[in-house]
DRENVO-422455 format. One line per field, with one value per residue (C-alpha): residue number from 1; residue in three letters; x, y, z. Coordinates in steps of 0.02 Angstrom, whole numbers, plus 32768, in hexadecimal, padded with zeros to 4 digits. Layout:
% DRENVO-422455
num: (NUM:...)
residuo: (ALA:...)
x: (X:...)
y: (Y:...)
z: (Z:...)
END
This chain:
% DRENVO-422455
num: (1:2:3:4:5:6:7:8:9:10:11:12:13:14:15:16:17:18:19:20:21:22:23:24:25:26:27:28:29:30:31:32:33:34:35:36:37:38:39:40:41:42:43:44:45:46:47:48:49:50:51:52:53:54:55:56:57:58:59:60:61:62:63:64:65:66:67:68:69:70:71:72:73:74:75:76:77:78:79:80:81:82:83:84:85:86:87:88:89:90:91:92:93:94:95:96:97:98:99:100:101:102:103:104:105:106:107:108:109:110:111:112:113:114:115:116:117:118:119:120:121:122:123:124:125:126:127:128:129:130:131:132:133:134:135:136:137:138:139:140:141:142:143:144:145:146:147:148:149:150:151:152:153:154:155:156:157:158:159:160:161:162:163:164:165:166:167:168:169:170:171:172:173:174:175:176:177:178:179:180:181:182:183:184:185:186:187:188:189:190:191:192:193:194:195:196:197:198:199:200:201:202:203:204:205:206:207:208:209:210:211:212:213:214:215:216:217:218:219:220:221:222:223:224:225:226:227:228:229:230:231:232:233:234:235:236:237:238:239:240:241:242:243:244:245:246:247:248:249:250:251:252:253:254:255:256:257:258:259:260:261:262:263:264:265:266:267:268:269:270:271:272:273:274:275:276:277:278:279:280:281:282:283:284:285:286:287:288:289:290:291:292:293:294:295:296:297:298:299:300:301:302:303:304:305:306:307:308:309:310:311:312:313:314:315:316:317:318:319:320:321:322:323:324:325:326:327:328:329:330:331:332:333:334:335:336:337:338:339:340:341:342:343:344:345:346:347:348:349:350:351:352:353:354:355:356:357:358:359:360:361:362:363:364:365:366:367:368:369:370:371:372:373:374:375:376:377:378:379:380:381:382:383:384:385:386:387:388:389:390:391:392:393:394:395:396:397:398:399:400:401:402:403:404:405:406:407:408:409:410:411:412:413:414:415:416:417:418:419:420:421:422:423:424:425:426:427:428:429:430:431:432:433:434:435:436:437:438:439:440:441:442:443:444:445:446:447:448:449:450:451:452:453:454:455:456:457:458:459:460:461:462:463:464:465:466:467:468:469:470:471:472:473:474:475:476:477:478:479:480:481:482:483:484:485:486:487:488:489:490:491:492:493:494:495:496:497:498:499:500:501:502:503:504:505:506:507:508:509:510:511:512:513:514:515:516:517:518:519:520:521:522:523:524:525:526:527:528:529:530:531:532:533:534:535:536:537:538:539:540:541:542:543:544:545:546:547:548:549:550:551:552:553:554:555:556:557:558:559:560:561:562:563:564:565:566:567:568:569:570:571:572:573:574:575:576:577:578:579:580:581)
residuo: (UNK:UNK:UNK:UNK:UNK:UNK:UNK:UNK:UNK:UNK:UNK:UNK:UNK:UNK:UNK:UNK:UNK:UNK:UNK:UNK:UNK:UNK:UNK:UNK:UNK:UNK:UNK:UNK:UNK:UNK:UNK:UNK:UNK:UNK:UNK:UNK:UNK:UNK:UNK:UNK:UNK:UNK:UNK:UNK:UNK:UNK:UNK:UNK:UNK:UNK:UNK:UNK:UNK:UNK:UNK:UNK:UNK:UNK:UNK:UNK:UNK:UNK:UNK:UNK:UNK:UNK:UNK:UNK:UNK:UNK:UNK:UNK:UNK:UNK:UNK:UNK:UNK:UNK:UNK:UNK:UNK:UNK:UNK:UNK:UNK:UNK:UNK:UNK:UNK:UNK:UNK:UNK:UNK:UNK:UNK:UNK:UNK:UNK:UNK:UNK:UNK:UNK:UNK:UNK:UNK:UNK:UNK:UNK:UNK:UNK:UNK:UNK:UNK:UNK:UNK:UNK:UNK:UNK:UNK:UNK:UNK:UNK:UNK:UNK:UNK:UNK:UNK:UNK:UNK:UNK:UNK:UNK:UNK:UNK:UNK:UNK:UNK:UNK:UNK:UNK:UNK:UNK:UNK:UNK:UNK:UNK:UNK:UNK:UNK:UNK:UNK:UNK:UNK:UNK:UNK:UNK:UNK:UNK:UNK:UNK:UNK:UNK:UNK:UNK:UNK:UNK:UNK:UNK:UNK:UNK:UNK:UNK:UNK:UNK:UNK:UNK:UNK:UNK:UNK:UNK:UNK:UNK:UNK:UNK:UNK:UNK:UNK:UNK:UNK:UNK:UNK:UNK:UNK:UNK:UNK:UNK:UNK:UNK:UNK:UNK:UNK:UNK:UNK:UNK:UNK:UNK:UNK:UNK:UNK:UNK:UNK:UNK:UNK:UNK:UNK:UNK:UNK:UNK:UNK:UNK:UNK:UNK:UNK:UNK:UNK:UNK:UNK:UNK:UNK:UNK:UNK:UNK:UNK:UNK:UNK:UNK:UNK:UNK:UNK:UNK:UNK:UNK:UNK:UNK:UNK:UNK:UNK:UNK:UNK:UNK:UNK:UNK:UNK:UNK:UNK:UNK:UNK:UNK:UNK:UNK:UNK:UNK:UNK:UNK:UNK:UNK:UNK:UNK:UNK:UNK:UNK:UNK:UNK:UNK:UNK:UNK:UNK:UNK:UNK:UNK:UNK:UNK:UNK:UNK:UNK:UNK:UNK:UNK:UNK:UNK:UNK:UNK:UNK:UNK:UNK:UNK:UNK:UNK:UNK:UNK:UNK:UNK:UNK:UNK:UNK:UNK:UNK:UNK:UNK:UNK:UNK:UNK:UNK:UNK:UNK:UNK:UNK:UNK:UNK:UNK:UNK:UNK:UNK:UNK:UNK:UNK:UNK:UNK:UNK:UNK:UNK:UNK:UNK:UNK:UNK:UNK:UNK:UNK:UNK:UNK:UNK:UNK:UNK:UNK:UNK:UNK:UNK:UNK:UNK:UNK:UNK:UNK:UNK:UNK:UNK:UNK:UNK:UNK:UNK:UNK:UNK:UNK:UNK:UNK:UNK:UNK:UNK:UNK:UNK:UNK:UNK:UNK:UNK:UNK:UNK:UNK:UNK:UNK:UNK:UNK:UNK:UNK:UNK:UNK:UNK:UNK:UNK:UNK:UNK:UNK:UNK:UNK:UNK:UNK:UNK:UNK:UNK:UNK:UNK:UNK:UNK:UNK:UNK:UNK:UNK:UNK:UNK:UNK:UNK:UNK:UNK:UNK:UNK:UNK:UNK:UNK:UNK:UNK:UNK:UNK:UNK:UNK:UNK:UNK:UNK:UNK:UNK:UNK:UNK:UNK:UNK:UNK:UNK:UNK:UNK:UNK:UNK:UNK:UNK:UNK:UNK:UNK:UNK:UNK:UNK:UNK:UNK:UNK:UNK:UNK:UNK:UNK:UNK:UNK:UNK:UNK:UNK:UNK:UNK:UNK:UNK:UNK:UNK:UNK:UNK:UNK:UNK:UNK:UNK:UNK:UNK:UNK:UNK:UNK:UNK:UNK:UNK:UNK:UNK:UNK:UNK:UNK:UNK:UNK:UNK:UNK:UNK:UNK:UNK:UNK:UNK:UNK:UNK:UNK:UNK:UNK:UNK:UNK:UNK:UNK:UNK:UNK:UNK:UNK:UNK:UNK:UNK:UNK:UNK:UNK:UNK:UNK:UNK:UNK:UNK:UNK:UNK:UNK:UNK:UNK:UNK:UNK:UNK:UNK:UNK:UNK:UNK:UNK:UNK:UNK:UNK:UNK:UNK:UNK:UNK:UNK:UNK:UNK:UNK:UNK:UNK:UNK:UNK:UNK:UNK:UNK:UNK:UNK:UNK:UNK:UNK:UNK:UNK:UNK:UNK:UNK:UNK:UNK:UNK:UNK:UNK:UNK:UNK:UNK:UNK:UNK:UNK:UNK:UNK:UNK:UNK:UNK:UNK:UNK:UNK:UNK:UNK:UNK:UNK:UNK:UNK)
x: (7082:70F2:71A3:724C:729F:7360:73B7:7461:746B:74AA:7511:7539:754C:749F:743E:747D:7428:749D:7452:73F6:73DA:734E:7363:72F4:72F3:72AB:7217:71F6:71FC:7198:7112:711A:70F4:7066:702D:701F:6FCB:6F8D:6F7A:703C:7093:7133:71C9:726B:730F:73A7:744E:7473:73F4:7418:74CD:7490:7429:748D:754B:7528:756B:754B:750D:7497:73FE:743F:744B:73AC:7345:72B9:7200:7242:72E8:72B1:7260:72E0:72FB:724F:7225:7299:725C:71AB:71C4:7193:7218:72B4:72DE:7390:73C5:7483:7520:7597:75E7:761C:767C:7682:769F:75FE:75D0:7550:752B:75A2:7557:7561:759D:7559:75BC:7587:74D7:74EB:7525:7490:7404:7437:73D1:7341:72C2:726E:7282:7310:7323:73AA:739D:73EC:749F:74E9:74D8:7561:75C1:7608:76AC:76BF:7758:77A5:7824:77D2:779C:7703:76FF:7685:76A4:7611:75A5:75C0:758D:74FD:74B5:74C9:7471:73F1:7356:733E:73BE:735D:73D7:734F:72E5:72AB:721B:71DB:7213:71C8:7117:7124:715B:70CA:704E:709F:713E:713A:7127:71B5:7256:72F9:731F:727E:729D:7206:71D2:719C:70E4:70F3:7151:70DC:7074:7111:7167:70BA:7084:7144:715F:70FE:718A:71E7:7198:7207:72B4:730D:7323:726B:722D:72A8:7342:7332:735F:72EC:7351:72D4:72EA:72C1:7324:737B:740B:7496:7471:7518:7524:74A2:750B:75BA:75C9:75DC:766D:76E1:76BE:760B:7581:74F2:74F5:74FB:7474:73F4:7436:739B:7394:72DB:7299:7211:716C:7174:70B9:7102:71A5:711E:70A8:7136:715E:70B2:70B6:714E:713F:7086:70D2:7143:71E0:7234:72E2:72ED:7385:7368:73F0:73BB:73F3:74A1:747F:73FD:741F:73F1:734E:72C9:7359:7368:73F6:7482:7514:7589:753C:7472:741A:73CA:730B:72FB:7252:7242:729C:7253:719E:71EF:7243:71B1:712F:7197:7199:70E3:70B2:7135:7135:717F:7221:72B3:733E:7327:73BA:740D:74A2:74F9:7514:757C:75E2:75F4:752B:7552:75DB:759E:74E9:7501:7462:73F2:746E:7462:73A0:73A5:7427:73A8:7315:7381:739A:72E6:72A3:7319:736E:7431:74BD:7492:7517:7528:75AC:7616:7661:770B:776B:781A:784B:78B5:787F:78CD:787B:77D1:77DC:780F:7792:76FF:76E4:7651:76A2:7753:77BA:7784:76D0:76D0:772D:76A8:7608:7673:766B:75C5:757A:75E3:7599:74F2:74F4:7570:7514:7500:7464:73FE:744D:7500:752C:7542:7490:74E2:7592:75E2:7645:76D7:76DD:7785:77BC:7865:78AF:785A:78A6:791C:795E:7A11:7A6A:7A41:7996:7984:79DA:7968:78D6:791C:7945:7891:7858:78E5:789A:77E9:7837:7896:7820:77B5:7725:76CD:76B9:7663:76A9:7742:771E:77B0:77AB:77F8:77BD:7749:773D:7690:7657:75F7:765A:76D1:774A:7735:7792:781A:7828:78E1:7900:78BB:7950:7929:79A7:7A2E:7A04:79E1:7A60:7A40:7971:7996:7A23:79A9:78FF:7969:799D:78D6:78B5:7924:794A:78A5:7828:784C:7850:77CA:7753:778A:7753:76B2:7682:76E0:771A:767F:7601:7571:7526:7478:7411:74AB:746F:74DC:74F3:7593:75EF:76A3:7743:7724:76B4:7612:7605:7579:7541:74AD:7430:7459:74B6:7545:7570:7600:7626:763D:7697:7656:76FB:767A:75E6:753D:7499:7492:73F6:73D6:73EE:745E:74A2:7554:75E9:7679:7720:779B:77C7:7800:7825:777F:7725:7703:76F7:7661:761D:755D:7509:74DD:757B:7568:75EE:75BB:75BD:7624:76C4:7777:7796:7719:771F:77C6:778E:771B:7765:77C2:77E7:787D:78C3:78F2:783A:77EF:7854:77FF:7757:775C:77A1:7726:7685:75E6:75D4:751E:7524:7557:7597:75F7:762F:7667:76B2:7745:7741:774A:76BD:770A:76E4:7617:7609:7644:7610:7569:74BD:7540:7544:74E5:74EC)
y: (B1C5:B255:B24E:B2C0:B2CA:B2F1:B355:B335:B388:B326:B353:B2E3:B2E8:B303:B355:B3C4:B3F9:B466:B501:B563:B4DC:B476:B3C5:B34A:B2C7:B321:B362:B2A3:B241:B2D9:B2BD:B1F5:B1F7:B26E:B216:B171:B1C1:B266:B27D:B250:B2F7:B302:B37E:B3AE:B3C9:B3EF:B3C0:B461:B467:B3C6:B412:B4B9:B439:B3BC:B3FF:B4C3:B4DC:B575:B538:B586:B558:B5D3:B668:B637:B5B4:B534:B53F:B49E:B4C6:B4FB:B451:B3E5:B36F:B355:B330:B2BF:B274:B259:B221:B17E:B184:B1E9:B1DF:B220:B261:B280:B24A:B2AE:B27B:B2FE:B364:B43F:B4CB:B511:B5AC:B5A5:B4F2:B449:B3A1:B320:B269:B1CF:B1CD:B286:B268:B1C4:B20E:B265:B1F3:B184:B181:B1A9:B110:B128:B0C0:B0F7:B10B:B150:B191:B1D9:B1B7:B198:B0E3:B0E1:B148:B1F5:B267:B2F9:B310:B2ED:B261:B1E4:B133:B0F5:B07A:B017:B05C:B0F2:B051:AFEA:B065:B0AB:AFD0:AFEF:B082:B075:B014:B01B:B054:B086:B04F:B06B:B102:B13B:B19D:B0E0:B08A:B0FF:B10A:B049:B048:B0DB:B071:AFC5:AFAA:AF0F:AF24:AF90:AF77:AFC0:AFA9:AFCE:B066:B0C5:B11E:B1B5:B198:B164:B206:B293:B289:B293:B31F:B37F:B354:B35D:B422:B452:B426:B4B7:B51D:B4D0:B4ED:B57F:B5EA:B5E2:B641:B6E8:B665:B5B1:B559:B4D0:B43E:B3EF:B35F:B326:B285:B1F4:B196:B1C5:B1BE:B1AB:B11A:B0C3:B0C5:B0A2:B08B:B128:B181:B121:B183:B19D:B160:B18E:B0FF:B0A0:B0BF:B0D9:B056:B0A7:B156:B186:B242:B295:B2BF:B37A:B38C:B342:B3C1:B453:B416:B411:B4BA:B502:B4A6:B4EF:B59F:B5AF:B58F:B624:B5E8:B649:B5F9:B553:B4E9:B463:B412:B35D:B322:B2CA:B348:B3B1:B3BA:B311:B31B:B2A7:B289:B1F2:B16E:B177:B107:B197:B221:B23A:B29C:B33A:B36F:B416:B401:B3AE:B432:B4D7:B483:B45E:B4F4:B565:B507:B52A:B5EB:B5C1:B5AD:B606:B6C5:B706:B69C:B6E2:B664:B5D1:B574:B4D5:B46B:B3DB:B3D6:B369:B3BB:B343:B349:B3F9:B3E4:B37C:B39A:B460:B4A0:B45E:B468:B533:B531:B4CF:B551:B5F9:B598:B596:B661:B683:B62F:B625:B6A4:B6F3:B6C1:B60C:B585:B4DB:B47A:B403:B366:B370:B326:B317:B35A:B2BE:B238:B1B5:B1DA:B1FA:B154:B0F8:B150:B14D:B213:B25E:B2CB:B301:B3A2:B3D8:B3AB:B408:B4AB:B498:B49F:B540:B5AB:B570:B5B5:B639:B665:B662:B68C:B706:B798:B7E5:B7F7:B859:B814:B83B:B792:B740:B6E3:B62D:B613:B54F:B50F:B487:B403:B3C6:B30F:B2FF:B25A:B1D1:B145:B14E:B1FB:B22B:B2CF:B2FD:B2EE:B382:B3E7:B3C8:B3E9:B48C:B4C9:B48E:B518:B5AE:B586:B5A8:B655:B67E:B668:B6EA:B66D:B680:B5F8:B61E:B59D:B512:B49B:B430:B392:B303:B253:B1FD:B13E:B0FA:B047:AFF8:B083:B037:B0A9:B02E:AFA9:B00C:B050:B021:B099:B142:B1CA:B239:B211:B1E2:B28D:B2EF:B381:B37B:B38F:B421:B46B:B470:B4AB:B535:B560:B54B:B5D0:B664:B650:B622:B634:B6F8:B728:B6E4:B704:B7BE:B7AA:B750:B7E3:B881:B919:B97C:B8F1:B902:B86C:B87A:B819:B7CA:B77A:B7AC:B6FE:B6F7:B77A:B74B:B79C:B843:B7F3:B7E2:B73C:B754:B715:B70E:B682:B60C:B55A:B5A1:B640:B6A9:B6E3:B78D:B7C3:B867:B8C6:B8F6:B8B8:B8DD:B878:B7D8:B78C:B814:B834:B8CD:B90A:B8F8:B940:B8CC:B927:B895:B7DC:B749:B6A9:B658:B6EA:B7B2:B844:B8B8:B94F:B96F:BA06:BA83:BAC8:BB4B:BBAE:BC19:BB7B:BB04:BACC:BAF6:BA44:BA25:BACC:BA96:B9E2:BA4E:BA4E:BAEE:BB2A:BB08:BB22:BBDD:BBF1:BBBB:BC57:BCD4:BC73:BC7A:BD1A:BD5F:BD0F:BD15:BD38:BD87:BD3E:BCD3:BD53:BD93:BCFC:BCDC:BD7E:BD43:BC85:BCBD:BCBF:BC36:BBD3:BBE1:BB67:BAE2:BB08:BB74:BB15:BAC0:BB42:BB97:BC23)
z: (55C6:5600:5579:558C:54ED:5504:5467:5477:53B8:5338:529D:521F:515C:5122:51BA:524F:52F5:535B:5392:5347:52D8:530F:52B0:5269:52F1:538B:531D:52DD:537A:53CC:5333:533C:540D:53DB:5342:53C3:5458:543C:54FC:551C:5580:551C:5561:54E7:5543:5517:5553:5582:55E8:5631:564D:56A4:571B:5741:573F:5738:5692:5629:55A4:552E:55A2:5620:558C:5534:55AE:5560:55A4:55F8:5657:570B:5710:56C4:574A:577A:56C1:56B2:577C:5722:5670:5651:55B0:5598:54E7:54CA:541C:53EF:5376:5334:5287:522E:52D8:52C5:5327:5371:53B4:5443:5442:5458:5428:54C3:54C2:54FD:5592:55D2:55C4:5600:56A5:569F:5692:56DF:577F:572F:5730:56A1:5602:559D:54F0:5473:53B6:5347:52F6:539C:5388:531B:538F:539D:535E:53B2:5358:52B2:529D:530D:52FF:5354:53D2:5416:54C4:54BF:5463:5504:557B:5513:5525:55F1:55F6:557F:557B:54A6:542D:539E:530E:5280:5281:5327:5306:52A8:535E:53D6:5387:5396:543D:545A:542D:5463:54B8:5479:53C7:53D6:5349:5365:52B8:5253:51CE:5199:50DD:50D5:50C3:5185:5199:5159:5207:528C:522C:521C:52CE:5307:52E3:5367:53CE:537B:541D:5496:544A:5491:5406:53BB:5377:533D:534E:5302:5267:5233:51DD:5135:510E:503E:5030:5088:5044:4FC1:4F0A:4ED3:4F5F:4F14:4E66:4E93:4F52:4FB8:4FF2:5065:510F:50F4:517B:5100:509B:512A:517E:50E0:505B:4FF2:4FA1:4FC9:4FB6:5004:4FAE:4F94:4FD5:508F:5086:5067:50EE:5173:513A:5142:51F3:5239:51DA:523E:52D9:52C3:526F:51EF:51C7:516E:5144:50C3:50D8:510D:505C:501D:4F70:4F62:4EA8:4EA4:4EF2:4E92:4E07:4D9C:4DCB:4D55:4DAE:4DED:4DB8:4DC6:4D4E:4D9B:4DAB:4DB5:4D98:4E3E:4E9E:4E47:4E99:4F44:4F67:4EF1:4F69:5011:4FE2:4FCE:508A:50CD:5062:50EB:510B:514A:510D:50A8:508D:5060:5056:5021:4F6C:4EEA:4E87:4E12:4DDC:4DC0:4D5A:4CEE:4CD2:4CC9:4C84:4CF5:4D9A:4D5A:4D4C:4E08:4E42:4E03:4E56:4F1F:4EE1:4EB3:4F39:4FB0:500B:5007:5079:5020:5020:4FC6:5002:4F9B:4FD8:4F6B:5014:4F84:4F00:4EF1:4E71:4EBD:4F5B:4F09:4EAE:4F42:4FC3:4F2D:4F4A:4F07:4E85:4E2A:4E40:4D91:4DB3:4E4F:4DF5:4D73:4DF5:4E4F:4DC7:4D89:4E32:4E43:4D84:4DBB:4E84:4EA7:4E8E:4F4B:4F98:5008:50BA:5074:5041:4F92:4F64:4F4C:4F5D:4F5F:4FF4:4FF1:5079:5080:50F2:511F:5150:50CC:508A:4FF4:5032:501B:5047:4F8B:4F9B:5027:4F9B:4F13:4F83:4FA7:4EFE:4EC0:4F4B:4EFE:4E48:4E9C:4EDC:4E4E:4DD7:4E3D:4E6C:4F10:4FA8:501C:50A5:50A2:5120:5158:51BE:51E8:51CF:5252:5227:524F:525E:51B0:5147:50BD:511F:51BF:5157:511C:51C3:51C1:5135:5191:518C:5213:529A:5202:51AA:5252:5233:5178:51AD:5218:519B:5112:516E:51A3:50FB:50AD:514C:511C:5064:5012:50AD:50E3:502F:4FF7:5091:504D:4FBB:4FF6:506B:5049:50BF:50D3:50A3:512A:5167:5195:5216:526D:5309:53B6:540F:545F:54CE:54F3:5521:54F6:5447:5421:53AA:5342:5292:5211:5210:517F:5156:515C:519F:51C2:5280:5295:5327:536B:53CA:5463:54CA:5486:54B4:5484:542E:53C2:5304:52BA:5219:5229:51C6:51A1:51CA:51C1:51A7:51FD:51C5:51CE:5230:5213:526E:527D:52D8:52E1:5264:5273:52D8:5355:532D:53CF:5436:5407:544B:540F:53F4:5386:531F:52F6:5299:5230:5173:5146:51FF:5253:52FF:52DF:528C:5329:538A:5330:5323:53DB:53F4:5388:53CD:53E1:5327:5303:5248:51DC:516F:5201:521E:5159:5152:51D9:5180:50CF:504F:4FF5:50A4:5080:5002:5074:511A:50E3:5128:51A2:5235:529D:531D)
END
């Protein structure tokens, strides 16, 4: 049997697979066709390349092609299946990847004969953008163009369907004793994704379901409970085996983030709150390091703040365990959404404002230390959702102010995510649809994500990573008018916008010589002082415009202490191990 497997990338609230991060459902329906028929030929595609074939887009299989690409079309001629996997649910800003829709790839496949399949979240449907409500137009077309709609699991549907088309169920979930063989036998697919091996991200998954769902409901706008109405966490010995799996093919960056709270990993139910193990998670991530000694970045991400809060000593034993085993740049990122009450009571949000303060400067207390790639070890993040039920113009103010208290107070966050709304179908928020404020509070959303940008964001991403911080292994990905978009490999890290062209897919130290909003600027170390241009000289800290003259008029300098002797001796201590002639 000869299979294509489309990524469209998906990113939703506990998992993401946009480039470079490769996530967890290619590698298990790749694993469950090979688990069924160990003979089957089975090709991974992306959209992109899909794009670059089909429409001549330049998408990131044109910068960094798959084994597959050249023969996309005649893949996709042969294959007897063309399983597509997509949905978007919790909509970003990427940087060299954009997640597809139903109705792009739709256009694409469909004159291909071969038996169609899609996975994934898009069954639910798609947001490419906050402040939407989905309809069941992209649902209708995916029923005309595909032959199965996997609405359960779809590695657990296509190693039925492997083995007998008949015996095949849409909606059949699997456990994750069924699981260990597709993720082990799945990461071999790791070799067709088009940033293996220097580049990718592999997504871990340690638990389906929300804890805190299973207590009290879960938050209003949430799919996760919908889908898995059953908090179930994976056997540590599996998590280590996919590890040791993927880490022998090559792979050196790991994201565990397919997790609602990894604090609550293998906790015991408590209604809203679970109780903490961090037992359980000293063993997972102490038995990850294990097989992998080498790793480059191990990361997570989704975190409640309120199991933080209010089960300290152990959330601080958890939080030493990501720094001892894990690796800096780390970021846990807590679903606050409002620092209303009234909307937090009426939208059931995970945790309070003080709760949330509380679990900021707990990690901030242990994590903020900075480590050896110039970031702090493990700093929090606050997701914030504009538009829910129950809002009034007060609320946006009482969001905001939680945020100055953060940056008064001199805590550190390392990312505030904003976004607006998107109502899905089976949420609680479908049914209070009605009550969604994003077209009434349009101006007000706008007003006030401009206001979180330059008052608390600039300030704090200062604070965060300061003038003269250097950066090390930052990946060049991106050039684009006149900048070079590049960033360190991690869950969530910062774009650094390099003022010139340099070549791309390559790692340098860079020095951070200013700030935007969300972004920063950098120029690669060492500096050739000799070499480089006027324009850059003139971002480095400590040299101005009339610097640069004499600099230049003074140049080629045959030594650094030449070269000190015009900048001023006071100038070594910062820029000393940072040039070069």
């Amino acid at each position: 049997m000869r299979v294509a497997i489309v990524d469209g990338y998906t990113d939703e609230p506990a998992g993401l697979g946009v480039p470079p991060y490769l996530g967890i459902y290619p590698r298990y329906a790749y694993g469950a066709i090979k688990k069924a028929d160990k003979g089957a030929n089975v090709f991974y595609l992306t959209i992109d390349d899909l794009r670059a074939t089909f429409s001549g887009e330049n998408g990131i299989a044109t910068r960094n092609k798959t084994p597959n690409f050249p023969k996309t079309k005649k893949i996709l001629e042969t294959a007897d299946v063309i399983v597509y996997i997509g949905g978007l649910h919790t909509p970003g800003k990427y940087l060299s990847a954009v997640p597809s829709q139903v109705d792009e790839v739709a256009e694409f496949l469909r004159p291909f004969k071969g038996i169609k399949i899609l996975g994934g979240p898009a069954f639910m449907g798609s947001a490419h953008q906050g402040g939407t409500k989905i309809t069941s137009r992209e649902l209708l077309l995916a029923q005309t163009v595909f032959d199965h709609i996997a609405y359960g699991d779809l590695e657990a549907f296509l190693f039925d369907y492997t083995k007998n088309p008949k015996d095949a169920d849409p909606f059949r979930f699997r456990d994750y004793t069924e699981l260990r063989d597709y993720a082990i036998l799945g990461a071999e697919v790791v070799r067709q994704f088009p940033d293996f091996p220097d580049f990718v991200i592999v997504e871990i998954e340690t638990q389906r379901g929300c804890p805190k769902a299973m207590g009290i409901g879960g938050c209003s706008f949430c799919t996760e409970p919908v889908r898995y109405r059953v908090v179930e966490d994976r056997p540590v010995e599996d998590v280590v085996a996919e590890v040791n799996a993927l880490y022998d093919l090559g792979v050196r960056h790991f994201r565990v983030g397919r997790q609602s709270c990894i604090f609550s990993y293998m906790a015991k139910p408590n209604g809203r709150v679970p109780v903490p193990n961090p037992e359980a998670i000293e063993k997972l991530f102490a038995g990850m390091r294990s097989v992998a000694p080498d790793v480059k970045t191990l990361h997570v991400d989704n975190a409640n703040p309120a199991v933080i809060a209010n089960y300290p000593e152990e959330s601080i034993r958890i939080a030493k365990a990501l720094i001892k085993y894990g690796t800096p740049g780390n970021v846990v990122a807590f679903g606050l959404e409002s620092a209303d009450p009234k909307v937090a009571k009426l939208n059931n949000l995970n945790a309070t404002a003080e709760e949330t303060y509380e679990a900021v400067r707990i990690l901030n207390e242990v994590g903020a230390r900075r480590g050896y790639n110039g970031m702090p070890w493990l700093l929090p993040g606050i997701n914030i959702i504009f538009g829910l039920p129950g809002e009034t113009k007060k609320s946006y103010e009482i969001t905001f102010q939680f945020l100055k208290r953060l940056l008064d107070d001199g805590l550190m966050v390392r990312r505030i995510n904003i976004r607006q709304v998107v109502v899905f179908p089976g949420t609680p928020l479908w049914h209070m649809r009605s009550k969604v404020k994003t077209e009434k509070h349009k101006r007000l959303i706008q007003h006030y994500r401009h206001k979180i940008r330059h008052e608390i964001d600039l300030p704090m991403l200062k604070r965060v990573v300061p003038v003269g911080t250097v950066l090390k292994d930052v990946r060049a990905e991106v050039f684009d008018n006149g900048l070079t978009y590049s960033r360190q490999i991690g869950s969530y890290p910062l774009i650094v916008g390099i003022p010139k062209q340099i070549q791309l897919n390559r790692f340098y130290n860079v020095l951070i010589v200013d700030h935007g909003f969300r972004s920063i600027t950098g120029i690669p170390v060492p500096i050739n002082i000799n070499r480089e241009s006027p324009k850059t000289l003139e971002l480095i800290p400590g040299i101005g415009r009339k610097t640069v003259i004499k600099i230049l008029a003074k140049r080629p300098f045959r030594s650094e202490d030449e070269f000190f002797k015009l900048m001023g001796e006071e100038k070594r201590e910062l820029l000393g191990g940072l040039i070069t002639l």
